[in-house]
SEBAKOL-796534 format. One line per 8 residues: their letters; for each residue x, y, z of C-alpha. Coordinates in steps of 0.2 Angstrom, whole numbers. Layout:
BEGIN
a	X:Y:Z | ... $
***
This chain:
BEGIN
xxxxxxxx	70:228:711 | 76:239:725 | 91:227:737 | 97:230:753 | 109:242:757 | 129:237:758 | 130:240:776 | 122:246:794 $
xxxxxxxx	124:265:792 | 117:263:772 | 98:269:775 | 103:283:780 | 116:289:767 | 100:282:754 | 87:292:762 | 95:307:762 $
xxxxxxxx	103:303:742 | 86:302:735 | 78:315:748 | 89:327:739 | 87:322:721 | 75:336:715 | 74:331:696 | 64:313:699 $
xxxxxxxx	49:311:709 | 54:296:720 | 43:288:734 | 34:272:742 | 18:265:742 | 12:250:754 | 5:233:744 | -13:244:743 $
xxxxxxxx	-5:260:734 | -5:270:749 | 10:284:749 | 22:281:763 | 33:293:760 | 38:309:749 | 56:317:740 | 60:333:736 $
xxxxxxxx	60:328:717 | 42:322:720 | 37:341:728 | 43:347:715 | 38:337:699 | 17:336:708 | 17:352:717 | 12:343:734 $
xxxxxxxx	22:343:750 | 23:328:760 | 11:332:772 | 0:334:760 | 1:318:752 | 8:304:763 | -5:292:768 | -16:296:751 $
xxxxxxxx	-19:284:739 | -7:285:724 | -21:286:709 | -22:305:716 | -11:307:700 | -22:298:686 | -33:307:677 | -51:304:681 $
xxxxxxxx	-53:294:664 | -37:285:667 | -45:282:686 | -60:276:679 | -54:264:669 | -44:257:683 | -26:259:675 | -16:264:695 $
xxxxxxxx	-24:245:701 | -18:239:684 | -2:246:683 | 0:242:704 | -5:222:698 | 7:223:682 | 23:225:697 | 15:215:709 $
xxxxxxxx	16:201:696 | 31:204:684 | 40:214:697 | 40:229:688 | 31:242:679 | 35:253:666 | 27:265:655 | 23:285:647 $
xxxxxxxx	8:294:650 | -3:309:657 | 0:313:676 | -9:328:687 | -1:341:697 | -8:346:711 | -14:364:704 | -23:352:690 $
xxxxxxxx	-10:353:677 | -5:340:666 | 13:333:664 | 21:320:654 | 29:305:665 | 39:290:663 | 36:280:676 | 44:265:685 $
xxxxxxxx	34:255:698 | 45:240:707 | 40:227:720 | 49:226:734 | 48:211:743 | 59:205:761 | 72:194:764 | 57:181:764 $
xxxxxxxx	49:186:748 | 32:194:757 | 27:212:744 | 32:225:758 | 27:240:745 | 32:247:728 | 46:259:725 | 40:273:714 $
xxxxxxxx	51:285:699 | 42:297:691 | 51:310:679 | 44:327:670 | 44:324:651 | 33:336:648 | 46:347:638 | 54:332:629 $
xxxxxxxx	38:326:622 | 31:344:618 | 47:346:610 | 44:329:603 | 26:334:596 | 31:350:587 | 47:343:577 | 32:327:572 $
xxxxxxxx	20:342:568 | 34:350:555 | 40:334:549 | 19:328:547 | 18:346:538 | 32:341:526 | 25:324:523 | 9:330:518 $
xxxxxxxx	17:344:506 | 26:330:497 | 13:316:499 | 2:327:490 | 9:325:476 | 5:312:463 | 12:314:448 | 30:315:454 $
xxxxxxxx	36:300:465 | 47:310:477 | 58:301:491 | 76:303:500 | 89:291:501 | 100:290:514 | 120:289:511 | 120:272:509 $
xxxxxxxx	106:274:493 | 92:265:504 | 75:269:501 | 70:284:519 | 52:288:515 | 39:289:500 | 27:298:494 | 8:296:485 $
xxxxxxxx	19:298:467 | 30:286:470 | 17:271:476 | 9:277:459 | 22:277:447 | 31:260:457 | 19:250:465 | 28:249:480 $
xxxxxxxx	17:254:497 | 29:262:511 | 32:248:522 | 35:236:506 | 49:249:501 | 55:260:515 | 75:252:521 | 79:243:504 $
xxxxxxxx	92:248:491 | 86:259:479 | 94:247:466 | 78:236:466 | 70:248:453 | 85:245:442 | 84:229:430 | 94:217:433 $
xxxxxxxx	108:220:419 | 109:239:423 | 113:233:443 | 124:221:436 | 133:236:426 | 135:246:442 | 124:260:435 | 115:263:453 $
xxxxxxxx	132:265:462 | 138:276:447 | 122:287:450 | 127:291:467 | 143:294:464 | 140:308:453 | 127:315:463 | 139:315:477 $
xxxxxxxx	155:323:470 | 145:334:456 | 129:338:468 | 117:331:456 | 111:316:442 | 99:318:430 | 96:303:416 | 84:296:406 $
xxxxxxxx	82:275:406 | 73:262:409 | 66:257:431 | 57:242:435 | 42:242:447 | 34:230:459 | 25:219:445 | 40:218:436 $
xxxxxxxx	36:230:421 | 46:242:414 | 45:261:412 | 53:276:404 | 58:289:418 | 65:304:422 | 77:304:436 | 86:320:446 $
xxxxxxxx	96:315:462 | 102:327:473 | 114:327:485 | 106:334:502 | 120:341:513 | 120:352:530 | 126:370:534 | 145:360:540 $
xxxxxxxx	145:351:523 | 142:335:528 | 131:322:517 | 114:320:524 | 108:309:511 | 99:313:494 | 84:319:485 | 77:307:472 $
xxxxxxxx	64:313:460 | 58:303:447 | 45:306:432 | 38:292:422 | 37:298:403 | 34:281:396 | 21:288:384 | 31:304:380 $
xxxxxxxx	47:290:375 | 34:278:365 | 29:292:356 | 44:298:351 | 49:278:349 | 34:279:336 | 40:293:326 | 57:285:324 $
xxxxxxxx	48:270:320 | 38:278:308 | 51:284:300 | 60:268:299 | 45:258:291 | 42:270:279 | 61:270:272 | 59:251:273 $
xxxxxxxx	41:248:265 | 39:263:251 | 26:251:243 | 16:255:260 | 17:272:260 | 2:279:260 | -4:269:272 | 9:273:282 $
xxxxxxxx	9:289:280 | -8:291:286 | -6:282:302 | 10:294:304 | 0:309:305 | -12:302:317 | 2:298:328 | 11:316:325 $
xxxxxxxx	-8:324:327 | -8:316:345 | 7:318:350 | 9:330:366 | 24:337:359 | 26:350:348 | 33:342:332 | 41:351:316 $
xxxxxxxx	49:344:301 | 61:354:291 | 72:351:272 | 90:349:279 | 92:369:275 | 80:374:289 | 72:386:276 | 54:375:273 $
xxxxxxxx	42:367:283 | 37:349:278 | 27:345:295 | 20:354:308 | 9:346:321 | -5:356:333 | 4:362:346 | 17:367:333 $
xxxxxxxx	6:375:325 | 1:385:342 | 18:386:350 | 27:392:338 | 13:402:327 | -1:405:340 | -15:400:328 | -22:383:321 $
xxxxxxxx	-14:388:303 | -5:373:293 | 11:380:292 | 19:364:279 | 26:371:262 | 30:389:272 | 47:399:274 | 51:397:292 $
xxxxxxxx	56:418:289 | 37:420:279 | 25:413:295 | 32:413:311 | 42:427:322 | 59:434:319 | 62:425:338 | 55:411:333 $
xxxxxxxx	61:408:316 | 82:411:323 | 76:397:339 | 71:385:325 | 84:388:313 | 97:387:331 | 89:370:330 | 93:364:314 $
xxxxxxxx	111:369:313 | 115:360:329 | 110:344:321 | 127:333:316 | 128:317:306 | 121:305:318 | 104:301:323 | 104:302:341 $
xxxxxxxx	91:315:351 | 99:326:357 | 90:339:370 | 93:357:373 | 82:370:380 | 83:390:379 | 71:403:383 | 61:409:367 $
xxxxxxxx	47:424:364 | 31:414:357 | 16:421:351 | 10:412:368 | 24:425:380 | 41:419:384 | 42:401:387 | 56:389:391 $
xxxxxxxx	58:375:377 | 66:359:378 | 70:352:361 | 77:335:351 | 82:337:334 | 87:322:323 | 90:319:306 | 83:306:295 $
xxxxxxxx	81:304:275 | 66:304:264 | 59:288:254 | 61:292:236 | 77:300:237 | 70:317:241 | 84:321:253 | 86:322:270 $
xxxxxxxx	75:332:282 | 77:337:302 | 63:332:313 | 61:343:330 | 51:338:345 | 48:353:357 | 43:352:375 | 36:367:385 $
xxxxxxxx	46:364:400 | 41:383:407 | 31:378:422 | 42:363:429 | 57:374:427 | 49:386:438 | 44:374:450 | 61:367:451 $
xxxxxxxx	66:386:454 | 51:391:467 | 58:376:478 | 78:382:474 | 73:400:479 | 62:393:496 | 77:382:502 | 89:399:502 $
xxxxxxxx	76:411:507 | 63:417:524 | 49:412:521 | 41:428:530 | 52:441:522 | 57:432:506 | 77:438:511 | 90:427:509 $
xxxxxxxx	92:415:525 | 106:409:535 | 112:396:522 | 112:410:508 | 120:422:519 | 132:412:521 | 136:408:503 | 138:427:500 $
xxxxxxxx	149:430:512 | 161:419:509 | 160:424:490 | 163:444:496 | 178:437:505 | 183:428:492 | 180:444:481 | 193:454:493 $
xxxxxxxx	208:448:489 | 206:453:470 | 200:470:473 | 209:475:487 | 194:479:497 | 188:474:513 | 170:466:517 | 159:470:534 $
xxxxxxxx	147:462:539 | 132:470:552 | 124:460:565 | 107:465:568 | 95:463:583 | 78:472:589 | 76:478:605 | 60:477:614 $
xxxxxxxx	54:467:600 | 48:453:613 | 38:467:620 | 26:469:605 | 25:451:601 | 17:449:619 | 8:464:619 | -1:462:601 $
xxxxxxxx	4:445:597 | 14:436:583 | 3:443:570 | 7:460:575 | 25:454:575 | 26:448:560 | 21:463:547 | 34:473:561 $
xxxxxxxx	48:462:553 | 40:462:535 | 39:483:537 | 56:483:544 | 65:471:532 | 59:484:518 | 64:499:526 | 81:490:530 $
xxxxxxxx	84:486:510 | 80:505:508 | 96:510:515 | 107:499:510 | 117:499:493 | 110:486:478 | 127:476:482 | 125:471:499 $
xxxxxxxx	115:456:506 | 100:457:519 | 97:442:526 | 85:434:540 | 93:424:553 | 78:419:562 | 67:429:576 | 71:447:575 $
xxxxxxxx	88:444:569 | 96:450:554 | 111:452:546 | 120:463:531 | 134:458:518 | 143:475:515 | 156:470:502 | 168:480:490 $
xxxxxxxx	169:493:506 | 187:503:506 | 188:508:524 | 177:502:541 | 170:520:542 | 158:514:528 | 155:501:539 | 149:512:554 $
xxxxxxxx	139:523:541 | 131:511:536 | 126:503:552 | 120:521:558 | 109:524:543 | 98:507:550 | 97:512:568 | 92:528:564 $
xxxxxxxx	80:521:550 | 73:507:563 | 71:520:576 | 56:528:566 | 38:523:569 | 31:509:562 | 12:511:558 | 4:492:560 $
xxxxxxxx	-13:490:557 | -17:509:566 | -4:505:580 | 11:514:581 | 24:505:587 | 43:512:591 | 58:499:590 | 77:502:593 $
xxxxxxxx	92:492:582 | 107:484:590 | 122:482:578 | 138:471:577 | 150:475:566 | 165:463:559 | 176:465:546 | 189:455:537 $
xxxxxxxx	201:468:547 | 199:455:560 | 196:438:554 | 198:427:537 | 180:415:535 | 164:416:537 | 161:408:553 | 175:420:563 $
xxxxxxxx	164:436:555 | 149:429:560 | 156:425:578 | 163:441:578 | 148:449:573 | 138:442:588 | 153:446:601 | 149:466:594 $
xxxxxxxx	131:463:596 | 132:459:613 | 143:471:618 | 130:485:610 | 115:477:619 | 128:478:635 | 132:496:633 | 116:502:631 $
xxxxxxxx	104:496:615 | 101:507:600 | 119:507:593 | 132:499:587 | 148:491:591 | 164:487:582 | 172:472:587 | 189:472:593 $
xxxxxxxx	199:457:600 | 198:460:622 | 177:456:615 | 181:436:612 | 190:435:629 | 176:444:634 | 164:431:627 | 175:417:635 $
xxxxxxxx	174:425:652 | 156:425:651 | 153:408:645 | 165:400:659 | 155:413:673 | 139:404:666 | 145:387:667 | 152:390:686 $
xxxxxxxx	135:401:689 | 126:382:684 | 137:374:692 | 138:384:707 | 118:380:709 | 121:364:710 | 132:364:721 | 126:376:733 $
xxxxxxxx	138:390:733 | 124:404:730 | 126:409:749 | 116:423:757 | 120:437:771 | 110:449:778 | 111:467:784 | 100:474:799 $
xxxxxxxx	87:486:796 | 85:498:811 | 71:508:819 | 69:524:820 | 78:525:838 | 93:517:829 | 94:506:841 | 82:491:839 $
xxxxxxxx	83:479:822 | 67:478:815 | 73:463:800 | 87:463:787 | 89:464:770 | 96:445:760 | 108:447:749 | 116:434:738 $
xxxxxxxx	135:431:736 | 143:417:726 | 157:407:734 | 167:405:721 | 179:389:721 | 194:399:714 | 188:421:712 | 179:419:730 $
xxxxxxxx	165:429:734 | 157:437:720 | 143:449:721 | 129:452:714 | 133:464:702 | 144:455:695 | 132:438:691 | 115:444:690 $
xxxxxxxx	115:453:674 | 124:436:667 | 109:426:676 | 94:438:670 | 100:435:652 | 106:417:654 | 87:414:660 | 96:407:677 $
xxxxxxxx	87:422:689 | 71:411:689 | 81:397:697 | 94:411:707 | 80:421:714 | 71:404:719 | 86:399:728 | 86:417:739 $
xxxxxxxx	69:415:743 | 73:398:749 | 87:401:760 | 81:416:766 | 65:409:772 | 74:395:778 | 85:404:787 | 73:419:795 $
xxxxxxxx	64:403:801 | 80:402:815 | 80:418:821 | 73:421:838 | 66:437:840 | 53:439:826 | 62:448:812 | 57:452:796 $
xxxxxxxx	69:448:778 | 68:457:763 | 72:449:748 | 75:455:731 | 64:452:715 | 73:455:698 | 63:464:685 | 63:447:675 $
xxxxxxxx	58:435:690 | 43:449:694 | 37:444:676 | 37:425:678 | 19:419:678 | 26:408:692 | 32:421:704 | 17:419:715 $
xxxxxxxx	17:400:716 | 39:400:720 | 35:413:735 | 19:401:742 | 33:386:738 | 47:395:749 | 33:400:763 | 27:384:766 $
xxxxxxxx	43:373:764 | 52:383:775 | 36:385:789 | 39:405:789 | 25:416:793 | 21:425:779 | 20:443:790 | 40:441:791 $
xxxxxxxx	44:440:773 | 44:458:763 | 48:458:745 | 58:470:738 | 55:477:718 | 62:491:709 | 53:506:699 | 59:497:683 $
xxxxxxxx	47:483:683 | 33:494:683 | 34:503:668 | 25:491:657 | 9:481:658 | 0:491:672 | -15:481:673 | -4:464:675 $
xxxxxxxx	9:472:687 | -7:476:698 | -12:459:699 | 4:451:701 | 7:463:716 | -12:459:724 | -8:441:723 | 8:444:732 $
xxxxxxxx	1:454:746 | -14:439:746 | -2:429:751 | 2:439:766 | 21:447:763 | 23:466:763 | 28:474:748 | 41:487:745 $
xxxxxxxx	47:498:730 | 64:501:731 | 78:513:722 | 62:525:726 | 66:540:715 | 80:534:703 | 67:527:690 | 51:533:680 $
xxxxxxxx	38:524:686 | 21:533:688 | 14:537:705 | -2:532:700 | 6:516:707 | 5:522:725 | -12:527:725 | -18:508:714 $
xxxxxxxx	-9:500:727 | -4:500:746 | 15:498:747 | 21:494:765 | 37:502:760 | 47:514:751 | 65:512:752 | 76:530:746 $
xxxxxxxx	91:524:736 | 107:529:744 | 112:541:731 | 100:553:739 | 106:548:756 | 125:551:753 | 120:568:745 | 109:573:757 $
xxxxxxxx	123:585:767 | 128:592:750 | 115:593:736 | 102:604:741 | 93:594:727 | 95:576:736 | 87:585:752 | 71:589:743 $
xxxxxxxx	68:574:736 | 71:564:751 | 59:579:760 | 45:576:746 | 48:555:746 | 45:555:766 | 32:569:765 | 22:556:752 $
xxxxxxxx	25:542:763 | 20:549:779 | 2:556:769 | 0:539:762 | 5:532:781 | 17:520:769 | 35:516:781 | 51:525:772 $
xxxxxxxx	68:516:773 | 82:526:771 | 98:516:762 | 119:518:763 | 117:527:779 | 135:529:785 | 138:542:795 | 128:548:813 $
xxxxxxxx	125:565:803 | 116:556:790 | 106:546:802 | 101:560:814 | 93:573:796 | 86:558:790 | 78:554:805 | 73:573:808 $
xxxxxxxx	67:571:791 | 54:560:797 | 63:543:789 | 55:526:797 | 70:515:795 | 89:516:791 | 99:505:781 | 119:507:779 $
xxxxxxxx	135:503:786 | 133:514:800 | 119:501:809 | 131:485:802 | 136:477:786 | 130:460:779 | 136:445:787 | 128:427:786 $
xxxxxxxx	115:421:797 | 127:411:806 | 138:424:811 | 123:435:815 | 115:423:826 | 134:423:834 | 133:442:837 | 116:440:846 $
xxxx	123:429:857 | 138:439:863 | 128:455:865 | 115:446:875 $
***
């Protein structure tokens, strides 16, 4: 509930604090939902100015279903009632779009408790909750790969050993539904002796400091029956090491333990009740037949077979023949025969199973067997014999393999991922010290790869990096680890290397590998490599290479692209320059120290001033003013030009606005901001806020941003000039833009870069570019701007030259619109 303010002079202080809040919609409706007034956090969130939407009911925001059902009286009657309304749902922009709002709704009421309106707060979650949606759509996307399964029950526990989540298998095999299960100790499925004996804490432990436990023993489920199991536990940490929790997989194999239970059991009865053995005997083979293991008795020298079951028999034999009373050397393999015999001679005294598994060639290929051998004696003294149960454990090992292999590798490429790379870094650096060599590694980064994936889509992108990855593993020697960060970065292990020449070989060989055509699907498409290159020359653990690695990364994207850089120690101050520059460069928009200045443009006389050029300059708290080129590269990789080059418009619209005779601004437009589906909508914004006829404001844009995407260029430019600014291309001459551009469409300006100017009295060159620029112009009846005009000389060919409009130091140089306006008033 909104109170009075502390004192007289409070209404304004709060009018103008949340008029200026920009990242919440806040405004007032009358008793009837009517809007009474509107924030600049509200323009910006709905897109409407106040104008617009002052005196309009406040439903304007409700979807038509949610209007139709009646929700905006609803939620209006929730706050009248309760005093307050809060809730998460679907809003409308102005231009139709949807966003996701939290909104607040509070009755305000006066000192006599009359409802004198509703406050409204309405923030943007449209990001939060789409960020929200996709982690739930990879988390759903896991649940179902492991709810699928149903023979396995598979959950995670958290440090503690409380039960996280639970799959299809483990409802099966425990009788426990999620909601009965989810939160409790995983001790519950312990009986109560085993928990009294400490064997669930013990568990964990070992999992903890050994990374895994795997057992055999009894569990209870719900009912309160018993079961056999198989139980692996596996400690899940993070890339820092730390204890996430652990993996809990467990297997019920009660009928594989009472079959074996049956054998021994069998045994025992026939030993103790000889006068029953044929009896017995038959019933034993009927158990042996059925078991679904493969089982094989043997005399105590291994040499004869007394028993063999059917899948004995096809295991180890590959054919339904009866292999009892045969030389294991006669009937099976000489592989076979030494696995069995192996089997035999590890069997002690005692009577305990014991289980091994080693990787045998059967008549049925090679096949991973798990065995338990015991001994036990005969019934009429015939001596003792060893009895052998086999598992075929071939296909679970490999899936406990498949999903080892997919938690260390890229699931696109299949090369080692972040997590792997890591591992084998730090084991070459370990290496080093032995061998006395050094290991490098290579930071990797496409350029242009953006490009493509917006061109021809992700598809498209995708075989790129699968092509690539191959041709990388090419040219790199069987030693060294390629591995897939994420995106279109990469990185190499080069260990063993003697000097960090081999490093910079190394690294050449990919550039000039990458900078071959890839052929995709018919398209050819041409990418460069950017390379960073650290080395333990410089730093002693994996996470100072890495960091190094990226410091050289940037620096060859810097210089350039298409090469590679070593990293050298001024490349970390470097880095930390440029981190403190961003954060001042955020915080100097926020606090308003992005100022701008202007410089006049004259006429062709020279004497009368036609508009001026806006130029940013930071007011920098502690470096002072800083200019562009020294911010703006930071900004347009940063991603802070969108908000940069909203700000210029802004203040430069709102500051031609003042001026008194009419002139025009020119403002600047980066090559990313010109790519921002939201240019067109941020120039409209800065027109109609400020009141600035559009005629006045001419938009300045360099040959660079024409190079790609012709077709969407043109329409970007056509929906500027819809909007009623002029149009200039500026740095005329410097680029490689095609002139098919000025004949698609009518520039209102070409603006000769100084270079050509400043040249123009020497270079006979610079003459006859700026003759065939003006020559153009003047054909096309297009206006021609002449830059870094500093001397009368320059002004006076230029002009004979048949040059429009003259820029330079000669005419005036940049000053704010304050001191400008101060200017005009002392020469009038």
């Amino acid at each position: 509930m909104f109170t009075s303010p502390p004192a007289e002079n409070a209404d304004p202080m709060y009018r103008l604090l949340v008029e200026k809040i920009v990242d919440y919609a806040i405004y007032m409706l009358t008793p009837e939902g009517i809007v009474s007034n509107w924030n600049a956090g509200a323009q910006r969130a709905k897109g409407y100015v106040a104008s617009e939407i002052v005196g309009r009911h406040y439903s304007t925001f409700y979807r038509p279903e949610d209007v139709a059902a009646g929700l905006p009286d609803i939620n209006l009657s929730i706050a009248r009632e309760h005093g307050r309304f809060e809730d998460e749902g679907w809003r409308l922009r102005k231009d139709g779009t949807a966003l996701w709002a939290h909104v607040v709704i509070d009755a305000i009421h006066d000192d006599d408790g009359r409802l004198v309106g509703f406050a409204k707060i309405t923030r943007d979650c449209t990001e939060q909750r789409r960020a929200q949606e996709a982690q739930r759509e990879q988390e759903q996307r896991f649940r179902h790969l492991i709810q699928g399964v149903t023979d396995y029950a598979i959950y995670m526990l958290d440090g503690d050993g409380h039960v996280v989540n639970w799959n299809a298998g483990a409802e099966r095999a425990k009788g426990y539904k999620a909601d009965e299960i989810v939160g409790r100790h995983f001790s519950v499925f312990y009986r109560a002796a085993d928990r009294a004996a400490g064997l669930p804490h013990a568990a964990l432990e070992t999992a903890r400091s050994n990374g895994r436990f795997e057992a055999e023993g009894w569990r209870v489920r719900k009912d309160g029956s018993e079961f056999w199991t198989s139980v692996v536990i596996d400690a899940v940490r993070g890339e820092d090491g730390e204890l996430i929790g652990f993996a809990k997989i467990t297997r019920d194999i009660t009928e594989r333990r009472r079959q074996e239970l049956k054998v021994l059991e069998a045994k025992e009865l026939a030993e103790k009740y000889s006068q029953q053995m044929a009896s017995l005997s038959r019933f034993l083979d009927s158990v042996i037949s059925n078991i679904p293991a493969s089982v094989l008795a043997q005399d105590c020298s291994g040499e004869v077979i007394l028993l063999a079951n059917q899948q004995a028999q096809r295991l180890f034999s590959g054919a339904q023949v009866d292999l009892a009373g045969k030389s294991v050397r006669d009937c099976l393999s000489p592989a076979v025969a030494d696995y069995i015999e192996r089997q035999v001679a590890g069997v002690g005294q005692d009577a305990e199973l014991q289980a091994k598994e080693s990787t045998v060639d059967t008549p049925l290929g090679t096949r991973t067997l798990r065995s338990r051998s015991v001994r036990g004696t005969r019934p009429e003294g015939e001596g003792d014999y060893i009895l052998t149960i086999t598992e075929d454990v071939t296909e679970e090992l490999a899936a406990y393999a498949q999903i080892h292999h997919m938690a260390q590798h890229d699931g696109l490429t299949d090369l080692p991922n972040r997590a792997f790379f890591h591992h084998r870094l730090e084991a070459a650096i370990a290496g080093d010290a032995a061998s006395r060599s050094i290991t490098a590694i290579l930071c990797l980064d496409l350029d242009n790869f953006k490009n493509i994936n917006d061109a021809l889509g992700h598809a498209y992108g995708d075989k790129l990096l699968l092509a690539l990855a191959q041709r990388l593993r090419e040219h790199l020697r069987e030693q060294d680890t390629l591995a897939r960060l994420g995106g279109d970065e990469f990185a190499v292990v080069l260990p063993g290397l003697r000097r960090l020449e081999e490093a910079k070989q190394a690294a050449q060989r990919l550039i000039d590998a990458t900078g071959q055509p890839f052929l995709i699907d018919e398209h050819g498409l041409s990418v460069g490599l950017s390379v960073g290159i650290a080395s333990t020359n410089s730093g002693s653990s994996a996470e100072e290479l890495l960091r190094f690695g990226d410091m050289a990364l940037y620096e060859a994207k810097r210089n350039g692209r298409n090469r590679y850089e070593v990293f050298r120690p001024e490349l970390e101050e470097a880095a930390r320059v440029r981190r403190q520059m961003e954060t001042d460069l955020r915080r100097a928009l926020h606090l308003g120290q992005i100022e701008m200045v202007y410089q006049p443009i004259m006429e062709k006389d020279g004497r009368r001033i036609a508009g001026y050029e806006a130029l940013m300059r930071w007011n920098h708290p502690v470096h002072g003013q800083v200019l562009p080129l020294d911010f703006i590269p930071l900004a347009e990789e940063t991603g802070l030009i969108h908000d940069l080059g909203a700000r210029a418009l802004n203040l430069a619209c709102q500051e031609a606005i003042t001026w008194n005779d009419g002139e025009s601004v020119a403002v600047n437009l980066s090559p990313a901001q010109f790519k921002s589906p939201d240019l067109v909508a941020t120039v409209a914004l800065a027109l109609s806020d400020s009141g600035l006829d559009p005629a006045r404001l001419e938009l300045e844009i360099t040959e660079s941003v024409l190079l790609d995407d012709s077709d969407g260029n043109i329409r970007t430019l056509r929906a500027l000039k819809e909007l009623g600014v002029a149009i200039s291309l500026d740095d005329f001459g410097t680029g490689y833009s095609s002139l098919s551009y000025l004949r698609s469409f009518p520039f209102d300006k070409i603006k000769i870069d100084k270079s050509f100017v400043q040249d123009i009295g020497e270079s006979r060159e610079a003459l006859a570019i700026i003759r065939a620029i003006t020559g153009l112009s003047n054909s096309l009846l297009i206006h021609t701007t002449a830059e870094g005009v500093e001397t009368h000389e320059q002004f006076l060919r230029l002009q004979a030259e048949g040059c429009s409009h003259f820029q330079g130091y000669l005419f005036g140089r940049p000053q704010s619109s304050d001191r400008r306006l101060r200017a005009m008033d002392d020469a009038a």
